[in-house]
Short mmCIF file of the C-alpha atoms (twelve columns), coordinates in Angstrom:
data_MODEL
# 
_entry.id   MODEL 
# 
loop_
_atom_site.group_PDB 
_atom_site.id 
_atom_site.type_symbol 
_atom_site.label_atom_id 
_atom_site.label_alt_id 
_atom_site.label_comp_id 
_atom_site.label_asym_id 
_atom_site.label_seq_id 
_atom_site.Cartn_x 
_atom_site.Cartn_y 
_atom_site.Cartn_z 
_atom_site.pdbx_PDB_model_num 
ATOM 1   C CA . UNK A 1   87.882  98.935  104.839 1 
ATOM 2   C CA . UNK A 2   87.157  95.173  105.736 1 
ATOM 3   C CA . UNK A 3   87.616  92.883  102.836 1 
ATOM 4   C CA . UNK A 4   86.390  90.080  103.395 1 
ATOM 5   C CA . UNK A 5   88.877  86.817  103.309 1 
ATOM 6   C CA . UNK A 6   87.088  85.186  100.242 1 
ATOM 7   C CA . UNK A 7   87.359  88.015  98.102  1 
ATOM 8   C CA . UNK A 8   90.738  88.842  99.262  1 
ATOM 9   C CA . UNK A 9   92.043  85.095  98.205  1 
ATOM 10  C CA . UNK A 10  89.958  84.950  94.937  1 
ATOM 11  C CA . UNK A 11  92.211  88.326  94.139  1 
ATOM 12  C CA . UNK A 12  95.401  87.394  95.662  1 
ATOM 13  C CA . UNK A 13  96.559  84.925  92.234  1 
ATOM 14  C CA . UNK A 14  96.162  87.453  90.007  1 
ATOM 15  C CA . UNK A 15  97.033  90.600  91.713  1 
ATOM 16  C CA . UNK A 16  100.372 88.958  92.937  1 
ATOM 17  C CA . UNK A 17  101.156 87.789  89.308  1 
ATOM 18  C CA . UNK A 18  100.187 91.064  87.923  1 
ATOM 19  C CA . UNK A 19  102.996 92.429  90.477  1 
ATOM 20  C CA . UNK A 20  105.862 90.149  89.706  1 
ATOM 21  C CA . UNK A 21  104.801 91.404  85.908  1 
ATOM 22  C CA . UNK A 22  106.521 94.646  87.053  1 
ATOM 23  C CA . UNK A 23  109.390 93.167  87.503  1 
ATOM 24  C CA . UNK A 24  110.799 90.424  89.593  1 
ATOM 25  C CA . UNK A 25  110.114 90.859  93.487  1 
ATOM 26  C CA . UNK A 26  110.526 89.734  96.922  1 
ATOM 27  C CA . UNK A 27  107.935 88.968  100.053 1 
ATOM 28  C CA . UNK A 28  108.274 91.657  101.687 1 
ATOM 29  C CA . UNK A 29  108.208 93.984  98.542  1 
ATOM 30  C CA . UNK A 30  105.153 92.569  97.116  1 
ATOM 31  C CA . UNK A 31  103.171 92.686  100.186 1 
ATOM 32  C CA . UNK A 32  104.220 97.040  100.681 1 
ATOM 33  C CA . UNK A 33  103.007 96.862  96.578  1 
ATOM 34  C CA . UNK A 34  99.752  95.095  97.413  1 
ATOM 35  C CA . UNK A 35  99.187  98.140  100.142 1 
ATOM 36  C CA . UNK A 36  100.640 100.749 97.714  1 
ATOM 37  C CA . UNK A 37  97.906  99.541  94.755  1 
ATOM 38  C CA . UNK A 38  95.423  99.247  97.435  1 
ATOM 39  C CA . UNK A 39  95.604  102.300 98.938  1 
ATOM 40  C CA . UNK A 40  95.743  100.584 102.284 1 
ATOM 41  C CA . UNK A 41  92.679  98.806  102.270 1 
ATOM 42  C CA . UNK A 42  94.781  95.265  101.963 1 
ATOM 43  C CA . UNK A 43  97.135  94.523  104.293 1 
ATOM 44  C CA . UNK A 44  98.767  90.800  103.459 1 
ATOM 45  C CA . UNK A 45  100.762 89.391  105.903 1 
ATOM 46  C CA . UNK A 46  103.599 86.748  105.780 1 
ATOM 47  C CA . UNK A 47  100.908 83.625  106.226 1 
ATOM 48  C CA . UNK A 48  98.911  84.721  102.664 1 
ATOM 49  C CA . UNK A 49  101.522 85.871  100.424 1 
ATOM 50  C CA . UNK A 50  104.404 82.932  101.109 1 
ATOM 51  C CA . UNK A 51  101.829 79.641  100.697 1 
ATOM 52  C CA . UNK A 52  100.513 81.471  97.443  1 
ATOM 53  C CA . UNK A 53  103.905 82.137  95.923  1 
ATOM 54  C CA . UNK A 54  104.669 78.600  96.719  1 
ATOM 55  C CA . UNK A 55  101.476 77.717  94.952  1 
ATOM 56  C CA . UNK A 56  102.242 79.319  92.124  1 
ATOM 57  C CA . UNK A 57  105.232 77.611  91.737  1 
ATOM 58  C CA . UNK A 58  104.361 74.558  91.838  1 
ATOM 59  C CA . UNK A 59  101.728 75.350  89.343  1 
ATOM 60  C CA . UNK A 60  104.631 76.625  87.169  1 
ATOM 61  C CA . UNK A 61  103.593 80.294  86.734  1 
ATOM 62  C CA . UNK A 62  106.248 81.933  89.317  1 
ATOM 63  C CA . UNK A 63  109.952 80.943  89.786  1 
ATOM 64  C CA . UNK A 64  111.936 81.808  92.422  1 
ATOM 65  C CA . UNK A 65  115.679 82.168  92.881  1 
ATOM 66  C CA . UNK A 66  118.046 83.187  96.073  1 
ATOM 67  C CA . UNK A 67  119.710 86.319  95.902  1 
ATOM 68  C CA . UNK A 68  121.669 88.757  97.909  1 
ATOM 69  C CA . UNK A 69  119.692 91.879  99.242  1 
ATOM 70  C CA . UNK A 70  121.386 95.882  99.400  1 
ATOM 71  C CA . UNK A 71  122.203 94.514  102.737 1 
ATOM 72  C CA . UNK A 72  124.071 91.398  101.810 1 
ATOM 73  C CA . UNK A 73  121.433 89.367  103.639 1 
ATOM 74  C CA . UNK A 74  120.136 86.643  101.483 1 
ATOM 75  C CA . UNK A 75  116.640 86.812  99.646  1 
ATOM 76  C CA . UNK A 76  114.172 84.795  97.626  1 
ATOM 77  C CA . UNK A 77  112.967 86.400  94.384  1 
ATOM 78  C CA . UNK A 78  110.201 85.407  92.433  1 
ATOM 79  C CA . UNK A 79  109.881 85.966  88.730  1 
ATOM 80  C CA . UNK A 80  106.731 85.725  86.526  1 
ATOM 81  C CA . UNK A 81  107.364 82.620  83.834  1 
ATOM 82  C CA . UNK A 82  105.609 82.633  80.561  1 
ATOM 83  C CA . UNK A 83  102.638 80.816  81.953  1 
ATOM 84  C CA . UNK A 84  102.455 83.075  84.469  1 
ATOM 85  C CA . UNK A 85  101.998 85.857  81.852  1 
ATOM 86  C CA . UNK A 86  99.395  83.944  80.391  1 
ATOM 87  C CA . UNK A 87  97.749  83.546  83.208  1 
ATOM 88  C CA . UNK A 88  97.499  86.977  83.758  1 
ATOM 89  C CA . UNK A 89  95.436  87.624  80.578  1 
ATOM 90  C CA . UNK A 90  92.930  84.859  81.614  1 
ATOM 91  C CA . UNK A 91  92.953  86.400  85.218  1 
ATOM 92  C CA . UNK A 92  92.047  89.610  83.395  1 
ATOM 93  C CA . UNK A 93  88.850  88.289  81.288  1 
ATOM 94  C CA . UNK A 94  87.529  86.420  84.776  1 
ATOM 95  C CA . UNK A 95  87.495  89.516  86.384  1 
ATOM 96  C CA . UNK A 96  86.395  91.708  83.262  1 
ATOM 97  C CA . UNK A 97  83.233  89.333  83.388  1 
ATOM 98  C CA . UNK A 98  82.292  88.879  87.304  1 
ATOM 99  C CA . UNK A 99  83.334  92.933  87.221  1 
ATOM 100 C CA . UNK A 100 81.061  93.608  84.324  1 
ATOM 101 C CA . UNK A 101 78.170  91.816  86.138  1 
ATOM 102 C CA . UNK A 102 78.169  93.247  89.093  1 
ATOM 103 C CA . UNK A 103 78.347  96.774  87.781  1 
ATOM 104 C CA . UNK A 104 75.213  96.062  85.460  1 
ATOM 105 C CA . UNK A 105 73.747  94.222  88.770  1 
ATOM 106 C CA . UNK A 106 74.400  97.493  90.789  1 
ATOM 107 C CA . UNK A 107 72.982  99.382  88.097  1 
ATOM 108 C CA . UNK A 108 69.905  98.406  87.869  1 
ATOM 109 C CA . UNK A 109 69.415  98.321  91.813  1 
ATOM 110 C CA . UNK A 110 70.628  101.824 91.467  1 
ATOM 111 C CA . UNK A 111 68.082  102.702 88.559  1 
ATOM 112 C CA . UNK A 112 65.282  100.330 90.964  1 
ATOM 113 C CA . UNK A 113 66.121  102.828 93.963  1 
ATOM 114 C CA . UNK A 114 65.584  106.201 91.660  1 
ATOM 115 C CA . UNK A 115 62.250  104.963 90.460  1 
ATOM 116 C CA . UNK A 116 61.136  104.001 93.818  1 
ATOM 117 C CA . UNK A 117 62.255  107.440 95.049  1 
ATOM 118 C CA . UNK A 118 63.922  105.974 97.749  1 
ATOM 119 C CA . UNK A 119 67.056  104.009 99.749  1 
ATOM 120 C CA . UNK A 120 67.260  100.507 100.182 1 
ATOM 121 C CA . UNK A 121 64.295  99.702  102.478 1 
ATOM 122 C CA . UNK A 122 62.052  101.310 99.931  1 
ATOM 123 C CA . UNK A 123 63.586  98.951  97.634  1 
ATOM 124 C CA . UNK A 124 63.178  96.056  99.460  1 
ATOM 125 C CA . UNK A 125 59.306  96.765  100.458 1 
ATOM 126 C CA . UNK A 126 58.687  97.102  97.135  1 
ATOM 127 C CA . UNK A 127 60.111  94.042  96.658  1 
ATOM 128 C CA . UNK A 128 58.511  92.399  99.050  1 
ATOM 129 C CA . UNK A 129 54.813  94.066  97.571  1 
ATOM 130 C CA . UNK A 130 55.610  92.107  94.230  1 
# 
């Protein structure tokens, strides 16, 4: 599916901090989680996640500390702070209300396209009749 880029950043904040509420996390690991909850239809790359997580540092919701991988090799983790928990719960209501209005939006073009007995063209002469 092809998401496009504004939707994808408007949903990065909060599905990244929603992540790193599971439990602290690396780059590499959160991107492979943002597939997993997905169900492959977003695929982050390096150039999206790392400028957000350093965002949300500097805007105090994430830390990050070094750490030693099962490999030995050195790796950043990030951790969600308490305002990054809070966040989350304001995250939640935005997207409970733009969610909410869009499924009473689509609604109503769905119960438009019933009456008019047809798809979307039928909707939109009947639009254009009014």
């Amino acid at each position: 599916m092809d998401i496009p880029k504004d939707l994808v950043a408007a949903s990065a904040a909060p599905l990244v901090l929603s992540i790193l509420a599971e439990g602290d996390s690396y780059g590499y690991a959160i991107i492979k989680r943002v597939g997993e909850l997905s169900g492959g239809d977003l695929e982050w790359t390096d150039g999206l996640l790392y400028p957000l997580l350093h965002r949300l540092e500097r805007q105090g919701l994430v830390d990050s500390r070094w750490g030693a991988s099962d490999t030995g090799r050195r790796r950043k983790y990030y951790s969600l702070t308490p305002q990054g928990d809070t966040a989350i719960t304001q995250h939640r209501a935005q997207w409970a209300a733009v969610s909410a209005a869009l499924e009473a939006a689509w609604d109503r073009t769905q119960t438009q396209l019933r009456a008019a007995g047809a798809g979307p063209a039928a909707l939109g002469a009947q639009r254009a009749l009014a």
